[in-house]
TIMI-2910 file (N, C-alpha, C, CB; in pm, 1 decimal, decimal comma, always signed):
<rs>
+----------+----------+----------+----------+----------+----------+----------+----------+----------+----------+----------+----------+------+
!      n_x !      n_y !      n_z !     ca_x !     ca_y !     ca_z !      c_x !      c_y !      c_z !     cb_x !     cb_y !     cb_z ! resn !
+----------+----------+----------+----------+----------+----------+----------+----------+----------+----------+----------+----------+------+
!  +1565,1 !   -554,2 !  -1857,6 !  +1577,9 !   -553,1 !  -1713,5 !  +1555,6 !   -411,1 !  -1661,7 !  +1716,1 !   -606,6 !  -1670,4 !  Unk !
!  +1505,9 !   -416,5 !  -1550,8 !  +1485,2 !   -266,3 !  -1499,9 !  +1587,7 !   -230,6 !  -1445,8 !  +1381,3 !   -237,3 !  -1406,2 !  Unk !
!  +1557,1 !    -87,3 !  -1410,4 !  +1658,5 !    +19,6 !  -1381,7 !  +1715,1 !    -19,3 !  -1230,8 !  +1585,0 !   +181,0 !  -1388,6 !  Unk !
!  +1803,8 !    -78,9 !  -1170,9 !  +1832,8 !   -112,2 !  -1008,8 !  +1750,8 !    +12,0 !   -899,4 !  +2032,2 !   -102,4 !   -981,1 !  Unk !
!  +1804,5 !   +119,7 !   -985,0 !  +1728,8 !   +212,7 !   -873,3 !  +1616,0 !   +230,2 !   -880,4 !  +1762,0 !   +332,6 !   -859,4 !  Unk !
!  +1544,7 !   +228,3 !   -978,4 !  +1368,6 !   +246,7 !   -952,3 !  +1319,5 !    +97,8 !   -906,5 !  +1267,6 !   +298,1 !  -1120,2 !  Unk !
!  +1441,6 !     +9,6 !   -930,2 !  +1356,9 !   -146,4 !   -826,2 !  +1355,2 !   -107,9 !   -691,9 !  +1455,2 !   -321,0 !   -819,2 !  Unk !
!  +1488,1 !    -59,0 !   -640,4 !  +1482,3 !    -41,7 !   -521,0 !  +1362,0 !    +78,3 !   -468,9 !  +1622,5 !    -14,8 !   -489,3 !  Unk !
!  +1352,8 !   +160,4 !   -546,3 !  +1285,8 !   +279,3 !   -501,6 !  +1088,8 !   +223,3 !   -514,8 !  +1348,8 !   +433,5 !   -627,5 !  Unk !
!  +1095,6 !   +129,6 !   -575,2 !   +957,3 !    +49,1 !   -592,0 !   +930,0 !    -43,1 !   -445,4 !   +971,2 !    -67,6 !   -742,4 !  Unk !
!  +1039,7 !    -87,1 !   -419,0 !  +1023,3 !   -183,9 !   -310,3 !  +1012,7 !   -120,1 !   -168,9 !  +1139,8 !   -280,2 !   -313,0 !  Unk !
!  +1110,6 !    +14,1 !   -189,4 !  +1020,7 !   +106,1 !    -62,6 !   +940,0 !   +178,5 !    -15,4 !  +1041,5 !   +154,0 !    -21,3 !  Unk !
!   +873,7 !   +198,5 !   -192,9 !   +731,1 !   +265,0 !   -169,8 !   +650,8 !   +136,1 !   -105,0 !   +651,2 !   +329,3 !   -329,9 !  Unk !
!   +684,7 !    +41,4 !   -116,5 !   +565,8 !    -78,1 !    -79,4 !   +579,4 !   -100,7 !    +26,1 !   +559,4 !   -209,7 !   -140,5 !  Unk !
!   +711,4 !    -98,5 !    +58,1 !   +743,9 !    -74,5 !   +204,7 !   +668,0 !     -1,9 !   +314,2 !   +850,0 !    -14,5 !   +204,4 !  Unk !
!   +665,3 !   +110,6 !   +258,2 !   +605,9 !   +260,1 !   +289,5 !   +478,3 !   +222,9 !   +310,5 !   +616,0 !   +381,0 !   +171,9 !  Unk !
!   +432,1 !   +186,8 !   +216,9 !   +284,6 !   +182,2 !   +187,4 !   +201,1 !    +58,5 !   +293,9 !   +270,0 !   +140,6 !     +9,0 !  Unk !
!   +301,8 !    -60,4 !   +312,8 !   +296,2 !   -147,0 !   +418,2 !   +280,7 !    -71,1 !   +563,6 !   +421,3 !   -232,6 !   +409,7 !  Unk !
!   +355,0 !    +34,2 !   +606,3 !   +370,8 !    +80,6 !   +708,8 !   +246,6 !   +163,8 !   +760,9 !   +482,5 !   +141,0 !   +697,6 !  Unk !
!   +231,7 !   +236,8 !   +656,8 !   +107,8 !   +345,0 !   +678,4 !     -6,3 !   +242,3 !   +728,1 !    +54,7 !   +440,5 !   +517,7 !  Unk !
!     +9,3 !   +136,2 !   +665,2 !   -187,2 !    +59,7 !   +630,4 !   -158,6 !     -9,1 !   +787,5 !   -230,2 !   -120,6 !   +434,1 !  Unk !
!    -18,5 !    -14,0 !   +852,0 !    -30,5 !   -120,6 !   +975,4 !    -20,9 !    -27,7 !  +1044,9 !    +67,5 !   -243,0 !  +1008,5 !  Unk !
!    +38,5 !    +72,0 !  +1066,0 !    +21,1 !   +207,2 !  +1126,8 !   -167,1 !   +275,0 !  +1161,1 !   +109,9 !   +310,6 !  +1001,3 !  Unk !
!   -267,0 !   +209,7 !  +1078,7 !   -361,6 !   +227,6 !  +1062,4 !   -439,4 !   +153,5 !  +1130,0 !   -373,3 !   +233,1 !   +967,6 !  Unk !
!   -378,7 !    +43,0 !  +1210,6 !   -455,7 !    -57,3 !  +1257,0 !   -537,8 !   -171,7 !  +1171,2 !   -536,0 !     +8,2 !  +1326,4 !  Unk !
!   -481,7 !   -196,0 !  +1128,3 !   -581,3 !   -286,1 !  +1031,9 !   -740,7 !   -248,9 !  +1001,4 !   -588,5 !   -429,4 !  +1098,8 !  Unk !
!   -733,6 !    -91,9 !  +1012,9 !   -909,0 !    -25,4 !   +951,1 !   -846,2 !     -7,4 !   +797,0 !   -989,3 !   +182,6 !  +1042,0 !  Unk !
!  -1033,8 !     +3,3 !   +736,3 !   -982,8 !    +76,3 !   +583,9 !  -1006,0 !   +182,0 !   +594,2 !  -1039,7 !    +43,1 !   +450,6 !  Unk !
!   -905,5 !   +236,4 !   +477,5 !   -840,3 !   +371,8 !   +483,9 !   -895,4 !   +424,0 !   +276,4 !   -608,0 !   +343,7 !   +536,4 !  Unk !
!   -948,2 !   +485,4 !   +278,0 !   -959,8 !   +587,8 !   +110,8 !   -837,3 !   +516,5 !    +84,3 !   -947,3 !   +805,6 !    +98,4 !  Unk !
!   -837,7 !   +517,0 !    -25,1 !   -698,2 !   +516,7 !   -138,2 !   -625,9 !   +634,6 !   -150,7 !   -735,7 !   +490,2 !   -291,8 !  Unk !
!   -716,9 !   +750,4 !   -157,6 !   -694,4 !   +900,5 !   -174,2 !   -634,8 !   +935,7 !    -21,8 !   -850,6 !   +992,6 !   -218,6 !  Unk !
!   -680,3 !   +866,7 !   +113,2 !   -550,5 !   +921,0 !   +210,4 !   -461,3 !   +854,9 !   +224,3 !   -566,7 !   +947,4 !   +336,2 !  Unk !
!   -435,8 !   +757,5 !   +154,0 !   -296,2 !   +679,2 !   +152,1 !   -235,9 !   +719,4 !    +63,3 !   -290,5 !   +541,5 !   +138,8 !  Unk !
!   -283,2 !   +790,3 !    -36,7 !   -182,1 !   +873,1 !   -113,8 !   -109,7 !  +1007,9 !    -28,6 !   -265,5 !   +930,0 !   -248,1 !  Unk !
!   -229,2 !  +1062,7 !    +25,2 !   -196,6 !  +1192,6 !   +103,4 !    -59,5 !  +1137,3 !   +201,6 !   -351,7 !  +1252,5 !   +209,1 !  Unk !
!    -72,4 !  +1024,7 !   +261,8 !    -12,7 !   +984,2 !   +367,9 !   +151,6 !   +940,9 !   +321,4 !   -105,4 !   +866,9 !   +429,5 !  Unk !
!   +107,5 !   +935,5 !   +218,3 !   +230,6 !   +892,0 !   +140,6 !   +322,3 !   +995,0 !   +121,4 !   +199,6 !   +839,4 !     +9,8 !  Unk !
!   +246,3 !  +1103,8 !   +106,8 !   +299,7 !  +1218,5 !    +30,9 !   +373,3 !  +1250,8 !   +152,1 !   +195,1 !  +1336,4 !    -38,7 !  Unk !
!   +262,4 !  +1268,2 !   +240,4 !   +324,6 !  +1331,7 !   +389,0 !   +454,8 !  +1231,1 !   +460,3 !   +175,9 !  +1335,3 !   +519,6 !  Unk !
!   +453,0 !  +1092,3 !   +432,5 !   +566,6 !  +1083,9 !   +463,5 !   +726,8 !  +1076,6 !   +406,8 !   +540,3 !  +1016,5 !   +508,8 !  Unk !
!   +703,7 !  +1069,4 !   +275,6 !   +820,7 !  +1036,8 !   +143,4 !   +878,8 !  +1179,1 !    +86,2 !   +735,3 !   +947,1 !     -8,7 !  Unk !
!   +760,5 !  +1253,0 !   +116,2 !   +776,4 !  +1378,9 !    +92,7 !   +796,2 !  +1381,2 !    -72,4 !   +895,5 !  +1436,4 !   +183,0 !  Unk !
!   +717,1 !  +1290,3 !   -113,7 !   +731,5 !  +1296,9 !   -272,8 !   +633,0 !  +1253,2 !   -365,4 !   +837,0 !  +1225,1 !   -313,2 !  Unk !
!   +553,2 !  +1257,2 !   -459,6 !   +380,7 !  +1213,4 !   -488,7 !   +432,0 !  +1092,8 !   -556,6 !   +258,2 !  +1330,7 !   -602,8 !  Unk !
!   +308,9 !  +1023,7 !   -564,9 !   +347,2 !   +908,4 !   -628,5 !   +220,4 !   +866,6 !   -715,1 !   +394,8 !   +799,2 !   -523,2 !  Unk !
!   +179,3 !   +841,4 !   -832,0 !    +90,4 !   +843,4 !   -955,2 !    +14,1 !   +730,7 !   -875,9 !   +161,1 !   +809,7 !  -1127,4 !  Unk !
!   -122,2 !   +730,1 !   -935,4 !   -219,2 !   +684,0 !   -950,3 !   -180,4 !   +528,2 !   -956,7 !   -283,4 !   +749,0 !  -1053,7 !  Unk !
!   -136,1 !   +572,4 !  -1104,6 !    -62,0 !   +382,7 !  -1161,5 !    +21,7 !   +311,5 !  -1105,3 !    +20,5 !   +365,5 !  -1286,0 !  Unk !
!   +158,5 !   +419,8 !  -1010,4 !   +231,8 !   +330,4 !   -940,2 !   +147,4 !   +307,1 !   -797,8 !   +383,7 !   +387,6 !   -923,4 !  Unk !
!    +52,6 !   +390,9 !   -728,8 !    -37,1 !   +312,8 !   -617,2 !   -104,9 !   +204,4 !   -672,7 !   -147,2 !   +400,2 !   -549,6 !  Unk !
!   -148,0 !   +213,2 !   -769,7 !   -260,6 !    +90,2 !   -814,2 !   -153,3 !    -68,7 !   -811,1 !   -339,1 !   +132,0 !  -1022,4 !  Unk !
!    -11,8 !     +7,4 !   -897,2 !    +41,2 !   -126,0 !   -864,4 !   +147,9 !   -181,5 !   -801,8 !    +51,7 !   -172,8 !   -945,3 !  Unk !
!   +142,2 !    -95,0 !   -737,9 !   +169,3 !   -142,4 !   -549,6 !    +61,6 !   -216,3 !   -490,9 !   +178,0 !     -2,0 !   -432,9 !  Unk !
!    -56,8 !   -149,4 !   -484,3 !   -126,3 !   -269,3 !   -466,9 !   -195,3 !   -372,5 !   -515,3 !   -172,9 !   -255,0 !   -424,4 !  Unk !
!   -175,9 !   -348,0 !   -624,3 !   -202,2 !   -486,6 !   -701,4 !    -80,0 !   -586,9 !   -627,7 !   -178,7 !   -467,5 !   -899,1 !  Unk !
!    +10,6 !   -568,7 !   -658,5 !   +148,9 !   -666,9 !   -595,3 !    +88,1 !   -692,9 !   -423,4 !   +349,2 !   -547,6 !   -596,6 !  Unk !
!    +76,0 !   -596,9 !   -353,2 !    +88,6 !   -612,1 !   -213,5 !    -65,2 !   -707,0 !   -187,7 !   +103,9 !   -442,4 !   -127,5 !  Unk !
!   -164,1 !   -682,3 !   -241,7 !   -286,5 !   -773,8 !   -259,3 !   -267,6 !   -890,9 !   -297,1 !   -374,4 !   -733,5 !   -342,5 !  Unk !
!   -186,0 !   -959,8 !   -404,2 !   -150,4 !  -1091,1 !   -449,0 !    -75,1 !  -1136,1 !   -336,1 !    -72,8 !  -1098,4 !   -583,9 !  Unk !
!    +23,1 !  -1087,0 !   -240,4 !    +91,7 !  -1103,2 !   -156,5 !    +55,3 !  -1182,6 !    -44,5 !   +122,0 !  -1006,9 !   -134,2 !  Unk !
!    -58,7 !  -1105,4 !    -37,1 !   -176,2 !  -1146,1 !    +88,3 !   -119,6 !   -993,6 !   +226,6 !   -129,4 !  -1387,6 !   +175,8 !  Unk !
!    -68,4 !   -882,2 !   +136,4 !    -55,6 !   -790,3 !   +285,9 !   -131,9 !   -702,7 !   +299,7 !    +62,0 !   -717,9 !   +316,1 !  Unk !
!   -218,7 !   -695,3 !   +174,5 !   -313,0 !   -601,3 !   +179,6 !   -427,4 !   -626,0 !   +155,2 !   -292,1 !   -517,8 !   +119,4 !  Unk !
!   -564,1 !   -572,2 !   +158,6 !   -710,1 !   -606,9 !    +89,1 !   -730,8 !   -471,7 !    +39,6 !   -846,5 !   -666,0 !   +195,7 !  Unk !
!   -776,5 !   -483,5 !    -72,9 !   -888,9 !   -358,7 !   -157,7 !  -1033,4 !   -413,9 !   -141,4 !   -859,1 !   -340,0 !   -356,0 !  Unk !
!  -1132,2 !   -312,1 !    -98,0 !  -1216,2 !   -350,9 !   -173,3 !  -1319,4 !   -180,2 !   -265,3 !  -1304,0 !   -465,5 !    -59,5 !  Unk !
!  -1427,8 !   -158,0 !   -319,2 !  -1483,5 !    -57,7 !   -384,8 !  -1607,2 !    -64,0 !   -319,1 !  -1484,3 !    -65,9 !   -532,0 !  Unk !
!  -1581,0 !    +79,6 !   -285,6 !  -1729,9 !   +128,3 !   -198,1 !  -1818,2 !   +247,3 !   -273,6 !  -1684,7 !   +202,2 !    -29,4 !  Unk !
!  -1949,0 !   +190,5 !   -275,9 !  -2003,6 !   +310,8 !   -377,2 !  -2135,1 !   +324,6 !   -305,1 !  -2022,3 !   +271,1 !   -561,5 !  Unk !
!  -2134,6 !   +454,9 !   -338,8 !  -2265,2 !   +512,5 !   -280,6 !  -2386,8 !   +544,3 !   -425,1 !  -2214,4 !   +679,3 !   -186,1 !  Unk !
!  -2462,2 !   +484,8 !   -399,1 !  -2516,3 !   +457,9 !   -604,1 !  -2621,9 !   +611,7 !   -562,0 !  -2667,2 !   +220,1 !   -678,3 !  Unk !
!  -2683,8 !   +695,1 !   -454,9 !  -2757,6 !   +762,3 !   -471,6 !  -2693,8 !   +844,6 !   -488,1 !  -2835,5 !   +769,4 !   -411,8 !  Unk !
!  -2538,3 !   +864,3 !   -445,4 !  -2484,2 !   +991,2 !   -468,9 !  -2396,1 !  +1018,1 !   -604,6 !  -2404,5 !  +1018,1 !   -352,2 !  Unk !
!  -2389,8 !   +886,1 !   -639,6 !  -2287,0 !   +859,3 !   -784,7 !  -2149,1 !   +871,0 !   -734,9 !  -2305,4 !   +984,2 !   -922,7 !  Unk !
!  -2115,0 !   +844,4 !   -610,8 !  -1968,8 !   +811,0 !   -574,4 !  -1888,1 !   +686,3 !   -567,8 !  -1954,5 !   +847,9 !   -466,9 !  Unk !
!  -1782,6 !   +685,5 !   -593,1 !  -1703,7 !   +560,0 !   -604,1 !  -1571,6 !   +565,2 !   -586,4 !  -1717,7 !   +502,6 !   -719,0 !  Unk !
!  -1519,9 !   +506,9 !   -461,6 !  -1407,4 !   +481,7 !   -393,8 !  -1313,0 !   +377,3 !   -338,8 !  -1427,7 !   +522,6 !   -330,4 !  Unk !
!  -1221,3 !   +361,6 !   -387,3 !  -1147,2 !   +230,3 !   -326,4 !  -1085,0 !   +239,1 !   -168,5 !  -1014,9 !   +197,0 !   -428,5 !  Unk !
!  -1108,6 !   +143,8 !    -91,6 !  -1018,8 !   +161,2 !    +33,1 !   -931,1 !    +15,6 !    +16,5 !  -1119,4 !   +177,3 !   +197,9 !  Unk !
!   -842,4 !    +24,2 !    +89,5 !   -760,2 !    -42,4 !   +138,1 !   -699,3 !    -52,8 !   +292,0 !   -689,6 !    -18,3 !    +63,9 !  Unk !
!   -655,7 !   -196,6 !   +333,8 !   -601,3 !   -209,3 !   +456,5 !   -521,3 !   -313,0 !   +468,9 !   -686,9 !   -213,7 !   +546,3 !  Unk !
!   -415,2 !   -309,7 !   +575,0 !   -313,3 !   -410,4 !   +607,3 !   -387,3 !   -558,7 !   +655,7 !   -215,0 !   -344,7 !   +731,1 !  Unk !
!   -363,7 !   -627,9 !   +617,1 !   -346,1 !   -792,5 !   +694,4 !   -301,8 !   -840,5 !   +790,3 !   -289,7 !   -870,2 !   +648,9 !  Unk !
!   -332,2 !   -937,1 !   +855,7 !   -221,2 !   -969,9 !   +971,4 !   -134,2 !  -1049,9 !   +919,3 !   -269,1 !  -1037,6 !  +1100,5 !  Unk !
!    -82,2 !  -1051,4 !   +812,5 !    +44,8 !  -1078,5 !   +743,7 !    +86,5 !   -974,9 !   +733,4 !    +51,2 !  -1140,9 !   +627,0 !  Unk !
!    +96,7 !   -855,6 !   +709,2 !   +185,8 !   -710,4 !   +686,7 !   +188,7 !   -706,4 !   +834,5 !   +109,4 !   -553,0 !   +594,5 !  Unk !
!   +133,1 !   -706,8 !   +916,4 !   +189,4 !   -679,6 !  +1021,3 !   +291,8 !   -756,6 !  +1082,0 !   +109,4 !   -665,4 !  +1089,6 !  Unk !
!   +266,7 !   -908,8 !  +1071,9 !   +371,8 !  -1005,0 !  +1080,2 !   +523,0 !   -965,6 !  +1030,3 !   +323,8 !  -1118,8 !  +1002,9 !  Unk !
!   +506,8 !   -910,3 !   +842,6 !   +602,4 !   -852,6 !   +795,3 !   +654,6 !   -765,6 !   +829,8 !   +593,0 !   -833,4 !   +718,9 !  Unk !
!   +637,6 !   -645,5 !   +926,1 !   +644,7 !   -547,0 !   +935,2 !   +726,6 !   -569,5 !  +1070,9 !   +525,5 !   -477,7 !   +915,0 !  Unk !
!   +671,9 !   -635,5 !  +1170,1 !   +731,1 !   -662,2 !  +1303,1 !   +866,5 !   -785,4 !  +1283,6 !   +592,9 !   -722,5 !  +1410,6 !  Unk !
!   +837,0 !   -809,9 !  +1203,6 !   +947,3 !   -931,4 !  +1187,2 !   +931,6 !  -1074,4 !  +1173,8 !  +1022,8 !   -933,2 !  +1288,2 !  Unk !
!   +861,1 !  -1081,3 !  +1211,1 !   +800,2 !  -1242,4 !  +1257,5 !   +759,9 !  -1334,8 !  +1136,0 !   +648,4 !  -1230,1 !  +1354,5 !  Unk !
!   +783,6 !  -1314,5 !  +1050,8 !   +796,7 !  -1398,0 !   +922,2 !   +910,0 !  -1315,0 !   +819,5 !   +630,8 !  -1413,3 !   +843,3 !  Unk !
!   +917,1 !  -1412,6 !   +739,4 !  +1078,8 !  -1370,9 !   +672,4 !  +1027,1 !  -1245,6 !   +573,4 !  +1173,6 !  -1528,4 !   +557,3 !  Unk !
!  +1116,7 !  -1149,7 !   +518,5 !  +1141,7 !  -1089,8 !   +449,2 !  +1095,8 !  -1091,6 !   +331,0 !  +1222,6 !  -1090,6 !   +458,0 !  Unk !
!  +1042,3 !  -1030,1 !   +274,2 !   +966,5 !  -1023,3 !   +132,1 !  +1047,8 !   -912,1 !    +39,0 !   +791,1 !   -971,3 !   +153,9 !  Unk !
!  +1108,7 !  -1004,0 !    -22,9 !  +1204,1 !   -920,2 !   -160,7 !  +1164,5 !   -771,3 !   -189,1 !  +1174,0 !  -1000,7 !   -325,6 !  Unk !
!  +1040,5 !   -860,6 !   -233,2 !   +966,2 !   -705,8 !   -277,4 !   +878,0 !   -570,7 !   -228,4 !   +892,8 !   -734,8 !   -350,0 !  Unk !
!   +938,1 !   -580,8 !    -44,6 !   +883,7 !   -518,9 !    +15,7 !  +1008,4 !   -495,0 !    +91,1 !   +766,6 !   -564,4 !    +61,8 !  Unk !
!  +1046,3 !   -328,1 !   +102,9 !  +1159,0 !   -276,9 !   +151,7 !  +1132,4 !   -228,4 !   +304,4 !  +1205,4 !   -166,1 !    +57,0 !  Unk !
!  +1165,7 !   -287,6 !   +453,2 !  +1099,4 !   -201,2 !   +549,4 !  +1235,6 !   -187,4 !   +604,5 !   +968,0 !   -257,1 !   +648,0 !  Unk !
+----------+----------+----------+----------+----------+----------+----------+----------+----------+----------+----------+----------+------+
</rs>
């Protein structure tokens, strides 16, 4: 069983992470400034692996979308992400509470 406090502290990064992307308007956003954004608001970094699976969870959910944008002449490759109009639902209230999302 996991640690109570890193559950809880998992469920409000997703929280968090819910907020920023509806805070965003439902545009996509880099992965890389939702980390920044993260940073800037938690005031604390958060790994690669635990963003990836945050949103892996928040994507199965239906509150978020990923998708990969690549630019093949330049050899770049980037993930964005954005809120749903279910995270926003979640977020404002208007549908029930999601365990695994702390707001």
């Amino acid at each position: 069983m996991r640690n109570l406090s890193k559950q809880i502290q998992q469920e409000a990064q997703r929280g968090l992470i819910v907020r920023i992307l509806v805070d965003w308007q439902l545009e996509w956003m880099p992965s890389s400034e939702l980390r920044l954004q993260f940073l800037r608001r938690a005031g604390y970094p958060v790994s690669n692996e635990d963003l990836q699976f945050h949103l892996n969870y928040l994507t199965r959910t239906g509150y978020v979308e990923t998708r990969q944008l690549r630019a093949a002449r330049a050899g770049l490759e980037m993930m964005a992400v954005r809120a749903t109009p279910k995270a926003v639902d979640l977020a404002d209230g208007r549908i029930p509470r999601d365990a695994g999302v702390a707001l």
